[in-house]
BALOBA-1460 file (C-alpha; in Angstrom, 3 decimals):
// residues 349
<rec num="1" residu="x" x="-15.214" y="-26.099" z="26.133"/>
<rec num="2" residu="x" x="-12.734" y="-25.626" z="23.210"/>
<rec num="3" residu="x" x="-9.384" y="-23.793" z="23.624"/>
<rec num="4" residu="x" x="-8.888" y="-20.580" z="22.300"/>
<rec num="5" residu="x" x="-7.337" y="-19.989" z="18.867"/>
<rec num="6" residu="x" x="-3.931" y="-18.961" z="18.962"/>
<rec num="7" residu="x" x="-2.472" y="-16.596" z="15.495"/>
<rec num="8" residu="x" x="0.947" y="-16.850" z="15.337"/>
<rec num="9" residu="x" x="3.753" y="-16.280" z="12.428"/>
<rec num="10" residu="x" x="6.145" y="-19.033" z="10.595"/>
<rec num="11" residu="x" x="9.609" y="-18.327" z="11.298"/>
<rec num="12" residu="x" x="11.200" y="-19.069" z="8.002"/>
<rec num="13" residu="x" x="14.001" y="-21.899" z="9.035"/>
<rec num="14" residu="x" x="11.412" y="-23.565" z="10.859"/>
<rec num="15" residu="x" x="11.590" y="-26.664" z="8.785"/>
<rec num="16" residu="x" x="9.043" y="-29.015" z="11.796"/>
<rec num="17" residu="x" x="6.787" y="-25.851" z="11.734"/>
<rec num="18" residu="x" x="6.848" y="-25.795" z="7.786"/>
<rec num="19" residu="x" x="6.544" y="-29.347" z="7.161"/>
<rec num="20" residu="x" x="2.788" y="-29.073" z="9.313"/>
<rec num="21" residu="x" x="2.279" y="-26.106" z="7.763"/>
<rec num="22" residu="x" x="2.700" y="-27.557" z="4.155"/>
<rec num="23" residu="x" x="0.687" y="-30.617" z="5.330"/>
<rec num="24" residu="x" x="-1.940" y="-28.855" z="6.234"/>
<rec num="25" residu="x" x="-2.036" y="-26.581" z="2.604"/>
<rec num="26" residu="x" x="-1.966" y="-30.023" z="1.048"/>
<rec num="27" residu="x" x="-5.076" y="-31.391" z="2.608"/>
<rec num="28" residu="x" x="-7.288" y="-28.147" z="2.459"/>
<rec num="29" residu="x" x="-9.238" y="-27.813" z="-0.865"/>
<rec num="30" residu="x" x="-8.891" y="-24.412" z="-1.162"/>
<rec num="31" residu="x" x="-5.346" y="-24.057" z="-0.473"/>
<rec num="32" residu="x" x="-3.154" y="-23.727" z="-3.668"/>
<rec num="33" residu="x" x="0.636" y="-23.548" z="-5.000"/>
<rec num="34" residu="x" x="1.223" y="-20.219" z="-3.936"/>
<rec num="35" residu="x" x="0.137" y="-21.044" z="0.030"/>
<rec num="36" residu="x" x="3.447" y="-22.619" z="0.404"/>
<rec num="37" residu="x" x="5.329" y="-22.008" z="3.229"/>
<rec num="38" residu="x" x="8.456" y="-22.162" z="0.417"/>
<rec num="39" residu="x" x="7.727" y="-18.803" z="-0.850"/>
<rec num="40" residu="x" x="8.424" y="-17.379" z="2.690"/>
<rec num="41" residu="x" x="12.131" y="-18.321" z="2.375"/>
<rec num="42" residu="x" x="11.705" y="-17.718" z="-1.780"/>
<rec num="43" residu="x" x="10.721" y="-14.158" z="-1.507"/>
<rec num="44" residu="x" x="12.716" y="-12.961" z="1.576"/>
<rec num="45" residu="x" x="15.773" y="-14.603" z="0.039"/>
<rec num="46" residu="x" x="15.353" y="-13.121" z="-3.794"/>
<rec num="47" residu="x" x="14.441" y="-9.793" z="-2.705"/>
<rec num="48" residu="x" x="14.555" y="-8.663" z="0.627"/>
<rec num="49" residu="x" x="10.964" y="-8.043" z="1.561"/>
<rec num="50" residu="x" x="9.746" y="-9.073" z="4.972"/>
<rec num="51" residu="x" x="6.891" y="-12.060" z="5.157"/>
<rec num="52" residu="x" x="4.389" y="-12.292" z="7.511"/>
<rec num="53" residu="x" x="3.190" y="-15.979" z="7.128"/>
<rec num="54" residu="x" x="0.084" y="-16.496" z="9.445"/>
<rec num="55" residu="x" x="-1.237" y="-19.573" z="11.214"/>
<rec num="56" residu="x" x="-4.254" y="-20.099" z="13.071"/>
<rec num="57" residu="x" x="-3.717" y="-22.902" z="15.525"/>
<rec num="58" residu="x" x="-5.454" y="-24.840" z="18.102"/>
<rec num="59" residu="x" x="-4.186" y="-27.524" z="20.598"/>
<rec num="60" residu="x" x="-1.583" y="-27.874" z="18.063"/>
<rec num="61" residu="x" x="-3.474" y="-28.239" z="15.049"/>
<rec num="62" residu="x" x="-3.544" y="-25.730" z="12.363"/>
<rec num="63" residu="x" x="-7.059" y="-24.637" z="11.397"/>
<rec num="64" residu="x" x="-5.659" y="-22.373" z="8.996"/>
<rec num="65" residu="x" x="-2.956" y="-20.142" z="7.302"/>
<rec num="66" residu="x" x="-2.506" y="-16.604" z="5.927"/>
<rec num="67" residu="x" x="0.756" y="-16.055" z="4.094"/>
<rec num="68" residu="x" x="1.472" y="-12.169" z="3.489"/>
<rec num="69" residu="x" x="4.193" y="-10.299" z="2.483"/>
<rec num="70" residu="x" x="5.214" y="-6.380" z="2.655"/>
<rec num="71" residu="x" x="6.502" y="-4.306" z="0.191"/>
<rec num="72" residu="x" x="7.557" y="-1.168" z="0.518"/>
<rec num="73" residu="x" x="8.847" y="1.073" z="-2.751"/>
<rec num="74" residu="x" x="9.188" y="4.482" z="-3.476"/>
<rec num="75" residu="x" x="7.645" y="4.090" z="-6.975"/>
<rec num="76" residu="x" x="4.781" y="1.665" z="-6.289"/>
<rec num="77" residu="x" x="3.627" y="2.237" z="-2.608"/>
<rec num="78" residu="x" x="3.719" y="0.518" z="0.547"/>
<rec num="79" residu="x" x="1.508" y="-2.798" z="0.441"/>
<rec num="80" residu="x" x="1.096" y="-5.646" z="2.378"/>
<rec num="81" residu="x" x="-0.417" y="-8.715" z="0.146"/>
<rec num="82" residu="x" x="-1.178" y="-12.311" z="-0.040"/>
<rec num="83" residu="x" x="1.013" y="-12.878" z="-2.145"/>
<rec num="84" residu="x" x="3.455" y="-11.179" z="-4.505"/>
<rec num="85" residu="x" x="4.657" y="-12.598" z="-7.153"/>
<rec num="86" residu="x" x="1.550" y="-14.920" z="-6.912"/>
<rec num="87" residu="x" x="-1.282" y="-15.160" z="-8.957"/>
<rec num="88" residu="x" x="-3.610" y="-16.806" z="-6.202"/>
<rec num="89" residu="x" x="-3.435" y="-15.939" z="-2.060"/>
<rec num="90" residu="x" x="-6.050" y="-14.796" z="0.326"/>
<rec num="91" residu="x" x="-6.910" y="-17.062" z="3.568"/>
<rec num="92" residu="x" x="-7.449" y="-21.193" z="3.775"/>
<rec num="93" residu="x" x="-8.809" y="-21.980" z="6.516"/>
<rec num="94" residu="x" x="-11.007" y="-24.685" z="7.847"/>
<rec num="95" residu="x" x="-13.580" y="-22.402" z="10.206"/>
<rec num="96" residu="x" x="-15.289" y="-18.765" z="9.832"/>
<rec num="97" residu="x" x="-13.291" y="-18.116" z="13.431"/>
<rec num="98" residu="x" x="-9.818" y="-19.128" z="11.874"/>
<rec num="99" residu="x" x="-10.653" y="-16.933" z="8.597"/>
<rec num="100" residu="x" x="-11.883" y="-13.694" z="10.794"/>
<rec num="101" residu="x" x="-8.537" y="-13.809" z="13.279"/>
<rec num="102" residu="x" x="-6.344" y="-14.093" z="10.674"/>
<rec num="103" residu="x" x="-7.658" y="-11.052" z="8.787"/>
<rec num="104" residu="x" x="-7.775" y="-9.436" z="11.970"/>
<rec num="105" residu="x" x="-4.296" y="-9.962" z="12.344"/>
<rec num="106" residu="x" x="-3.685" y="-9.164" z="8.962"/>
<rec num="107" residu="x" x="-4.817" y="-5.683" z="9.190"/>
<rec num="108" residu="x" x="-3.369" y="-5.044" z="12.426"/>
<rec num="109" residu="x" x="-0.317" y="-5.635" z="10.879"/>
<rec num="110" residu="x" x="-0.749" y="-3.626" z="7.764"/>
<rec num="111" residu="x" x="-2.239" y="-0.921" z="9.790"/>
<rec num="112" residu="x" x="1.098" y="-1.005" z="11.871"/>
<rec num="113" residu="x" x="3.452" y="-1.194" z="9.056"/>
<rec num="114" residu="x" x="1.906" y="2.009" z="7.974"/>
<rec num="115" residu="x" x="0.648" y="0.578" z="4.783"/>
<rec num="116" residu="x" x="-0.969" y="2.165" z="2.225"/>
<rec num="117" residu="x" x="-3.104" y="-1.184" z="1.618"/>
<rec num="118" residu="x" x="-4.104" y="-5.036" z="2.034"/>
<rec num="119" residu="x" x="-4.331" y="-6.890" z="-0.903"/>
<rec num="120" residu="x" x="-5.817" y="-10.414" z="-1.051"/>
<rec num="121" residu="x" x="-5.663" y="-12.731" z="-4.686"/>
<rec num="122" residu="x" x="-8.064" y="-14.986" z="-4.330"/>
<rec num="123" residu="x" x="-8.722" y="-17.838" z="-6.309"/>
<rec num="124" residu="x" x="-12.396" y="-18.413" z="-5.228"/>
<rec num="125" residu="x" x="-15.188" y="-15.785" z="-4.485"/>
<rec num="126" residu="x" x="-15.045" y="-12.744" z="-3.091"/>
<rec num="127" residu="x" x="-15.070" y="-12.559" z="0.905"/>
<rec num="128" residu="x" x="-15.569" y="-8.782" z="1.175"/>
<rec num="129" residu="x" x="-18.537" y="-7.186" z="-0.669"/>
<rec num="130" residu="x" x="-17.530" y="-3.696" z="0.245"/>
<rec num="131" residu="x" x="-14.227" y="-3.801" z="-0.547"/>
<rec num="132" residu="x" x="-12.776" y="-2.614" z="-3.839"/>
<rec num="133" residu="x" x="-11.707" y="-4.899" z="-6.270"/>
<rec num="134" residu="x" x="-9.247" y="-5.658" z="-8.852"/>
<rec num="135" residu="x" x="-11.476" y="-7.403" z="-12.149"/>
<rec num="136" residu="x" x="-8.555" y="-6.836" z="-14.514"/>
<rec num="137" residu="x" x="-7.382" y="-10.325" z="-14.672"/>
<rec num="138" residu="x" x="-8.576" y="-14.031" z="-15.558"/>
<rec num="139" residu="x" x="-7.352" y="-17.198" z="-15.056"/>
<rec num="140" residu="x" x="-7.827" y="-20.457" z="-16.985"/>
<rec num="141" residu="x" x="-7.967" y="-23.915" z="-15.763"/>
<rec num="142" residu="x" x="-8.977" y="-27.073" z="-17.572"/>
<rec num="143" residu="x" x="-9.052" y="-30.307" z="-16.899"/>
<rec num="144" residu="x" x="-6.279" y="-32.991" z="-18.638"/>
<rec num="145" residu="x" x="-8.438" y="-35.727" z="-20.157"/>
<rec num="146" residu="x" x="-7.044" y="-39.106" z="-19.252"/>
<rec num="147" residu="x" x="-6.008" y="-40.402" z="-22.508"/>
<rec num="148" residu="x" x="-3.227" y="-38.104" z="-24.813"/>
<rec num="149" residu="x" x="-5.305" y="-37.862" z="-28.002"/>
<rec num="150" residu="x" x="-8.378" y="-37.041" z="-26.342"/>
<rec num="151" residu="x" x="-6.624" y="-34.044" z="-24.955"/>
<rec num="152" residu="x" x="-5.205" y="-33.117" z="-28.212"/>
<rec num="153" residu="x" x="-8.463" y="-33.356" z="-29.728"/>
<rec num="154" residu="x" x="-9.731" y="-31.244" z="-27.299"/>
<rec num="155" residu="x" x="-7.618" y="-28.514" z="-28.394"/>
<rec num="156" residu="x" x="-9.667" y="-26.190" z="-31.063"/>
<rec num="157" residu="x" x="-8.872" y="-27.416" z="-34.562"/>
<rec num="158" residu="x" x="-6.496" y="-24.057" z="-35.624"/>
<rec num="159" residu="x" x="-4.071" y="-24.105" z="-32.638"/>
<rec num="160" residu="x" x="-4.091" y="-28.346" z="-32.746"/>
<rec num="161" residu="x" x="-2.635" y="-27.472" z="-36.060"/>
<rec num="162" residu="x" x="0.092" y="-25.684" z="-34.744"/>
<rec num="163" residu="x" x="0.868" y="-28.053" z="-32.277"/>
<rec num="164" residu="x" x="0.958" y="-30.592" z="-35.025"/>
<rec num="165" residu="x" x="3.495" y="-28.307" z="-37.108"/>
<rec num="166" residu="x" x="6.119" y="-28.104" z="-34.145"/>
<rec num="167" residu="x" x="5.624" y="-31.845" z="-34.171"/>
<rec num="168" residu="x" x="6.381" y="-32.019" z="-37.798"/>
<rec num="169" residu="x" x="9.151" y="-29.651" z="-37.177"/>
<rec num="170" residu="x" x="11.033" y="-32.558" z="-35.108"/>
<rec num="171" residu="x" x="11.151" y="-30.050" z="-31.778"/>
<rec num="172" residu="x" x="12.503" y="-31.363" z="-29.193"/>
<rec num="173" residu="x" x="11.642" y="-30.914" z="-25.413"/>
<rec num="174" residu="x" x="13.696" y="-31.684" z="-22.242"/>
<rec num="175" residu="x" x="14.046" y="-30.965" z="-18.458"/>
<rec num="176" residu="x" x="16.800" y="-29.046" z="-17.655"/>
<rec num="177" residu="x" x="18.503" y="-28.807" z="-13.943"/>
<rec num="178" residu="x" x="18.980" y="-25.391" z="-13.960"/>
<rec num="179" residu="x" x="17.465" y="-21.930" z="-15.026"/>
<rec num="180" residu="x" x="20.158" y="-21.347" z="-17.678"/>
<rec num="181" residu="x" x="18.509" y="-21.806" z="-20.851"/>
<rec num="182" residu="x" x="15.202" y="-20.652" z="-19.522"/>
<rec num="183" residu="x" x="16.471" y="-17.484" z="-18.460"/>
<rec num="184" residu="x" x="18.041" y="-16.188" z="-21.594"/>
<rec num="185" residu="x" x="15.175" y="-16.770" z="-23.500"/>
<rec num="186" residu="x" x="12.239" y="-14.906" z="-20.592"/>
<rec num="187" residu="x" x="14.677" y="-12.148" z="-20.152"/>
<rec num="188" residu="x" x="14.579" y="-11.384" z="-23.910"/>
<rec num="189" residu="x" x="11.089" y="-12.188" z="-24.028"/>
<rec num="190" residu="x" x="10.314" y="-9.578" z="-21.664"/>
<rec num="191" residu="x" x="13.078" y="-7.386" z="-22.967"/>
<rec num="192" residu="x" x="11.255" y="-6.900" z="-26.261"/>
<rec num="193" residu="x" x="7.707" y="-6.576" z="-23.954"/>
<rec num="194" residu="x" x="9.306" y="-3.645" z="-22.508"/>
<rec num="195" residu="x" x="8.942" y="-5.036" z="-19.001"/>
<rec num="196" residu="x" x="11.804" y="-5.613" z="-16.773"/>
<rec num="197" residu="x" x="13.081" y="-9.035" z="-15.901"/>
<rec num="198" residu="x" x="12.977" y="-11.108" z="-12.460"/>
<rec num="199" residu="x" x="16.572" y="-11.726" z="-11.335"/>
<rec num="200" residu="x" x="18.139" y="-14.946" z="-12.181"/>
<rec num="201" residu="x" x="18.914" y="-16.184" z="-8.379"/>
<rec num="202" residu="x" x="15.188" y="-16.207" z="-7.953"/>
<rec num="203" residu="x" x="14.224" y="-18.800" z="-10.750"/>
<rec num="204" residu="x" x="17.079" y="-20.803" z="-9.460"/>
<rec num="205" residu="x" x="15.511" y="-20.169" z="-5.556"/>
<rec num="206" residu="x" x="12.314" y="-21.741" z="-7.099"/>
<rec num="207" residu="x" x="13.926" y="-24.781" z="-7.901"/>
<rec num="208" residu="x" x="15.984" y="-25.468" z="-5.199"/>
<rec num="209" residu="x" x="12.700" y="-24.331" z="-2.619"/>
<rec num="210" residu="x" x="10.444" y="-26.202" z="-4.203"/>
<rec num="211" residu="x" x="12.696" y="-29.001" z="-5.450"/>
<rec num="212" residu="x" x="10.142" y="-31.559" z="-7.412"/>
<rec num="213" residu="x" x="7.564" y="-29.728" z="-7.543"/>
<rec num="214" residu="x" x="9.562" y="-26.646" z="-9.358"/>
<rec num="215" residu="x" x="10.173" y="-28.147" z="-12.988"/>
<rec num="216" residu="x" x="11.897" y="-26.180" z="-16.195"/>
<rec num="217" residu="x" x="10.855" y="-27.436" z="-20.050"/>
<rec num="218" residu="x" x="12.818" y="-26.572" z="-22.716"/>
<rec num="219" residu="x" x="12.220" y="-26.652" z="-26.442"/>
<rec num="220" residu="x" x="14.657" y="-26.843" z="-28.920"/>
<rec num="221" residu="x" x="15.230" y="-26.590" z="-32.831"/>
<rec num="222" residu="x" x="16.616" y="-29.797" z="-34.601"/>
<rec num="223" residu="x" x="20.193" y="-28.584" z="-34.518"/>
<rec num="224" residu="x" x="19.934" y="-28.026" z="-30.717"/>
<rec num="225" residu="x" x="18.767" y="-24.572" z="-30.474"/>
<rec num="226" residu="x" x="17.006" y="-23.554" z="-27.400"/>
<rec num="227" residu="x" x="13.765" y="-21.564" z="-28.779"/>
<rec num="228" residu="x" x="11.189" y="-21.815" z="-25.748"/>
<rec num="229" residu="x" x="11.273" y="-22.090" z="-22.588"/>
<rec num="230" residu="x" x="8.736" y="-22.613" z="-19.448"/>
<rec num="231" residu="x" x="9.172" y="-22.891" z="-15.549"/>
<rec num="232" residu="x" x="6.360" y="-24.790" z="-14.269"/>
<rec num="233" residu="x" x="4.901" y="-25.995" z="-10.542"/>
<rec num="234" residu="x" x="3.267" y="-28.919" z="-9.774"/>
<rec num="235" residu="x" x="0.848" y="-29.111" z="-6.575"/>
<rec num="236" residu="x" x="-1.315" y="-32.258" z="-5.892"/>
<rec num="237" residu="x" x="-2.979" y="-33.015" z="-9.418"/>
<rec num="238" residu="x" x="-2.666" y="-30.223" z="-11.237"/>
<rec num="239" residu="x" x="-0.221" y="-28.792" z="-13.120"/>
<rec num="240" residu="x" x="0.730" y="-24.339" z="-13.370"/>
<rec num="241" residu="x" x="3.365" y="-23.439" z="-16.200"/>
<rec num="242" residu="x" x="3.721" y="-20.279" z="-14.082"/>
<rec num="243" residu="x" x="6.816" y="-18.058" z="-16.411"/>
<rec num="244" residu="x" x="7.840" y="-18.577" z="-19.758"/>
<rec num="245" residu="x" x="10.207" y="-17.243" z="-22.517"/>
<rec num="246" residu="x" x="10.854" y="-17.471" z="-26.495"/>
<rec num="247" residu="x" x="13.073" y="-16.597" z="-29.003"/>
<rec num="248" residu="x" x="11.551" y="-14.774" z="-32.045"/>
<rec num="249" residu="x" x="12.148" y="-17.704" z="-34.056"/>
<rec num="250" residu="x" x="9.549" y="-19.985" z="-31.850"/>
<rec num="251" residu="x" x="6.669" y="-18.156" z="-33.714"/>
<rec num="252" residu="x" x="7.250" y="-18.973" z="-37.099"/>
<rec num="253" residu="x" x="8.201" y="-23.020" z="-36.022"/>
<rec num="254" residu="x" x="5.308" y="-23.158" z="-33.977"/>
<rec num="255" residu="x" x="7.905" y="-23.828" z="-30.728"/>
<rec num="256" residu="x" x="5.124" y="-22.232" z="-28.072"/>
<rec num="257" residu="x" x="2.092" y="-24.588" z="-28.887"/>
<rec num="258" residu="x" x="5.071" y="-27.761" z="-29.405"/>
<rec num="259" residu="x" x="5.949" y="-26.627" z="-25.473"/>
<rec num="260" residu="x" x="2.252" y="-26.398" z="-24.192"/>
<rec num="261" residu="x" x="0.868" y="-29.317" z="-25.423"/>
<rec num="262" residu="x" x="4.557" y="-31.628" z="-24.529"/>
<rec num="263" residu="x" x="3.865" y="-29.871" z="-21.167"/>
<rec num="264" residu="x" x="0.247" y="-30.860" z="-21.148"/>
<rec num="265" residu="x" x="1.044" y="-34.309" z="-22.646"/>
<rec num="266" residu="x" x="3.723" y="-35.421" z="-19.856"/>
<rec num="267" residu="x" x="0.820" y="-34.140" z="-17.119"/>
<rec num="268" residu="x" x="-1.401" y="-36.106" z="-18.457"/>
<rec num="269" residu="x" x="1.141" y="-39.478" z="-18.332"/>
<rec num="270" residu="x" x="1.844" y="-38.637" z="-14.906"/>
<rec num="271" residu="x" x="-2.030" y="-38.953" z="-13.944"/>
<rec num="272" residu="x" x="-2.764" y="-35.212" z="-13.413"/>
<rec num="273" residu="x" x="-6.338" y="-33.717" z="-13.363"/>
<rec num="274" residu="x" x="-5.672" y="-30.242" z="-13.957"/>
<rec num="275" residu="x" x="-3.690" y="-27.648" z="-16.370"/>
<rec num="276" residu="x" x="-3.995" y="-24.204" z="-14.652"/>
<rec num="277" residu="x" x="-2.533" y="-21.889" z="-17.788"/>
<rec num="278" residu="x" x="-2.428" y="-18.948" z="-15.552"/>
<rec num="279" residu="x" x="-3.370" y="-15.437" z="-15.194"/>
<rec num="280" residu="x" x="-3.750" y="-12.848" z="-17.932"/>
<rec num="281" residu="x" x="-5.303" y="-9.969" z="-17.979"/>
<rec num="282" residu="x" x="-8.343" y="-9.002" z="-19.822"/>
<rec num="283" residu="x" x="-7.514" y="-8.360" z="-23.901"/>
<rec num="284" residu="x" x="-4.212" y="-9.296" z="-24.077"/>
<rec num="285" residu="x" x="-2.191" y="-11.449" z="-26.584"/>
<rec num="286" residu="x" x="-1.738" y="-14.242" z="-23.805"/>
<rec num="287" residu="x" x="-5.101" y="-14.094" z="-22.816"/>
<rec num="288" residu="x" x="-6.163" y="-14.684" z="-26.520"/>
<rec num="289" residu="x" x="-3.802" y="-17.544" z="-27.286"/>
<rec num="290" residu="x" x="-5.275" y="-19.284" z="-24.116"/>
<rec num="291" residu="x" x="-8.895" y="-19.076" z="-25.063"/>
<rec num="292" residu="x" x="-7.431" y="-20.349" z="-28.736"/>
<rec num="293" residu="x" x="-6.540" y="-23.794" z="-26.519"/>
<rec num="294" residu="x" x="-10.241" y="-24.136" z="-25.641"/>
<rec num="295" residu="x" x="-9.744" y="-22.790" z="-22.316"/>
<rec num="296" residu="x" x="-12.352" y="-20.151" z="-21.026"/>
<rec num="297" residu="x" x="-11.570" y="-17.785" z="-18.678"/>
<rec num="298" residu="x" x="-12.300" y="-17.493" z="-14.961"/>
<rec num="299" residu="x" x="-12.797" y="-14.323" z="-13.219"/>
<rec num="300" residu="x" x="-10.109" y="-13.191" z="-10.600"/>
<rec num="301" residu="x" x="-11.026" y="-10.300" z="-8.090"/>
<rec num="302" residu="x" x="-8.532" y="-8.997" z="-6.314"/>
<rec num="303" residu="x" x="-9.914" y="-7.345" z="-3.135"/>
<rec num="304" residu="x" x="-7.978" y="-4.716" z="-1.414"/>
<rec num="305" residu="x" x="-8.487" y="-2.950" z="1.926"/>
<rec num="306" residu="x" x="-7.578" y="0.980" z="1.243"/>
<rec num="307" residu="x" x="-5.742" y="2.508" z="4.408"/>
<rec num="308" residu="x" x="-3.462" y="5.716" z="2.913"/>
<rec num="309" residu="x" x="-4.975" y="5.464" z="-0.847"/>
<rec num="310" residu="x" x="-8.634" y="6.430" z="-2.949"/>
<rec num="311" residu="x" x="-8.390" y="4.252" z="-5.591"/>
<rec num="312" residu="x" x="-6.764" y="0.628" z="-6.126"/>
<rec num="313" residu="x" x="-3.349" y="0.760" z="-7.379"/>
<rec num="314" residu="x" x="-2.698" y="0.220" z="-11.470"/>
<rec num="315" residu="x" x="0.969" y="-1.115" z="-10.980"/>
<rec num="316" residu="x" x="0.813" y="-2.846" z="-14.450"/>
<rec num="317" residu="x" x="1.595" y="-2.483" z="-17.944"/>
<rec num="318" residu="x" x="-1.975" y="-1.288" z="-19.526"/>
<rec num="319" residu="x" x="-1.379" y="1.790" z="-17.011"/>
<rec num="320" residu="x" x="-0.724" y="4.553" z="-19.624"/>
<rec num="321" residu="x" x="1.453" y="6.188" z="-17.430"/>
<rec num="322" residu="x" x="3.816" y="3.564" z="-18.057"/>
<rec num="323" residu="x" x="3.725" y="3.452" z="-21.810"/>
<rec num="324" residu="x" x="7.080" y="6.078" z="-21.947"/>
<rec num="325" residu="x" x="8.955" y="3.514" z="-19.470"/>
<rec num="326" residu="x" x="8.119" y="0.771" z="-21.716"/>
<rec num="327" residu="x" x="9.265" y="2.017" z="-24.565"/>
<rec num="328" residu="x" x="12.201" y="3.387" z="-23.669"/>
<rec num="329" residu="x" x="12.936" y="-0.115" z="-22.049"/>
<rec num="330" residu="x" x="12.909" y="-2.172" z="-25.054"/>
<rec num="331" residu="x" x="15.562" y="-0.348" z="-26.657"/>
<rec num="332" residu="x" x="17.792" y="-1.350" z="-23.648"/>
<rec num="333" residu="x" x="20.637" y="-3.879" z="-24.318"/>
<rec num="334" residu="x" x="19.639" y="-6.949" z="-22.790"/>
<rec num="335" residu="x" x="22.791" y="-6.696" z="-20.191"/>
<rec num="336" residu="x" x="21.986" y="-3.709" z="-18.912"/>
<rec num="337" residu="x" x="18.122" y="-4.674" z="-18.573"/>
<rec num="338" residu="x" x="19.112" y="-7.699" z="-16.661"/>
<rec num="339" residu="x" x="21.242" y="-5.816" z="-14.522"/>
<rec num="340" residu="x" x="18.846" y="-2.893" z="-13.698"/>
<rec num="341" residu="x" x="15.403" y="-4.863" z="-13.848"/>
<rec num="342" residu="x" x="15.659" y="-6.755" z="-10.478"/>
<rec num="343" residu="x" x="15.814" y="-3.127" z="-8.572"/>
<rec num="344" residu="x" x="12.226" y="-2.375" z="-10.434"/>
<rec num="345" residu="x" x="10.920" y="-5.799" z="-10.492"/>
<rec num="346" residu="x" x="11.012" y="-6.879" z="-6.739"/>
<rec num="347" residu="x" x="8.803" y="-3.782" z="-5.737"/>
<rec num="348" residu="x" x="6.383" y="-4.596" z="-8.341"/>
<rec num="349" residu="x" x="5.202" y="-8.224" z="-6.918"/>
């Protein structure tokens, strides 16, 4: 007779508990980037919220792992999710009895939070049929061809153009240690997208979490000016440039498509498999641009578990309610946006 499953919770300085825990997100197919027991410490540390990073375990071997986080906000509700600030999340697990106790225990602890929801981002199907759902966003994932040209000539002829005009611009792209460059350029990216920026001590928690695997590329002009900008993760053979940032003169020099494709190039040299360009949502700029690289786009849905709400929340910028606040926030200066955008950001996840 087996023992029984145990569900317990990572403690986040457990670094023997974390190391297992990683090694097991590692191994299971399913598992991705943002299952990281990291992000515990990450998001806790950047902004305060409390984790609740779930384990299903038996005779001392993980069978599988839930990571969740609450967050409560006066503007946005009271959720607990796997995982904000994530694109992907949901349960990875090796058995049907690890999957059902740790939702269990996920919605017993939602439920006593006094949550207004459960949100789960999954990557793969959908578990819960009757659950509401989120079908807003896509994500696109390709696979790197093993030799460099064959992935260039992969790209559609009009955007391998504009790679080929940042390469005839003489760009230039490096690895910086730090978060310096890259911020300045995503916090006036998102300045003039009327959206409020992520504070600077995260992006530099990302690196020092995730160390390796946590990588900044910078593009810059001949004469040594930084024009784009892109903080990337790498997890087993695949590759996620995750944020990003410009300066208005990467359009016209074709400095976004140079930083892609050098991204997608150096992946490729290291032996990757995979480019995962990320989430957009449905009709967007980004989401067009991708689908210019040849990518198509993969359905996300977003299932959600409705405790103190009728409808699944719209915390995002196509909400029209929003469209004032966005406005308004562009004309900003960019100090004062970095200062006040953390307060709004962290409760948006």
């Amino acid at each position: 007779m087996s023992a029984p499953l145990r569900i317990a919770q990572l403690a986040a300085q457990d670094k023997a508990l974390s190391a297992r825990w990683d090694a097991f997100v590692v191994a299971h197919p399913k598992a991705t980037f943002f299952h990281r027991s990291g992000w515990l410490r990450v998001i806790e540390g950047s902004f305060g919220h409390r984790g609740f990073f779930l384990y299903a375990e038996r005779d001392g071997a993980i069978e599988g792992v839930l990571p969740l986080v609450e967050i409560r906000s006066r503007l946005f509700g009271h959720s607990v999710a796997s995982l904000p600030f994530a694109v992907y999340g949901g349960v990875a697990a090796l058995n049907d009895e690890a999957v059902a106790a740790l939702e269990a225990e996920a919605e017993k602890i939602a439920r006593g939070q006094g949550a207004e929801h459960l949100e789960y981002r999954n990557l793969g199907p959908t578990r819960h049929a009757d659950w509401p759902r989120q079908d807003l966003y896509v994500t696109f994932r390709k696979e790197i061809l093993p030799e460099e040209e064959a992935n260039m000539l992969a790209i559609p002829r009009k955007q391998r153009a504009m790679v080929r005009k940042g390469i005839k611009n003489d760009l230039r792209a490096a690895i910086d240690p730090g978060v310096d460059r890259f911020f300045d350029l995503y916090a006036d990216n998102v300045l003039r997208h009327g959206t409020p920026a992520m504070p600077k001590k995260y992006f530099q928690a990302l690196l020092d979490e995730f160390g390796a695997d946590a990588e900044v590329l910078t593009v810059t002009a001949p004469d040594g000016k930084p024009l784009s900008s892109v903080l990337s993760f790498y997890f087993r053979d695949e590759v996620l440039p995750y944020y990003a940032g410009d300066d208005e003169a990467a359009r016209d020099l074709a400095a976004n498509d140079f930083k892609y494709w050098e991204l997608m190039r150096r992946a490729c040299a290291r032996g990757l498999k995979v480019f995962d360009y990320g989430r957009s949502k449905q009709g967007t700029g980004p989401y067009a641009f991708k689908k210019n690289w040849g990518f198509e786009p993969q359905p996300l849905s977003y299932e959600y578990r409705l405790f103190k709400r009728d409808s699944i929340p719209q915390n995002n910028p196509n909400n029209p309610k929003y469209q004032l606040m966005i406005k308004a926030w562009r004309k900003l200066p960019i100090g004062v946006a970095n200062w006040l955008g953390p307060f709004i950001v962290k409760n948006l996840g």
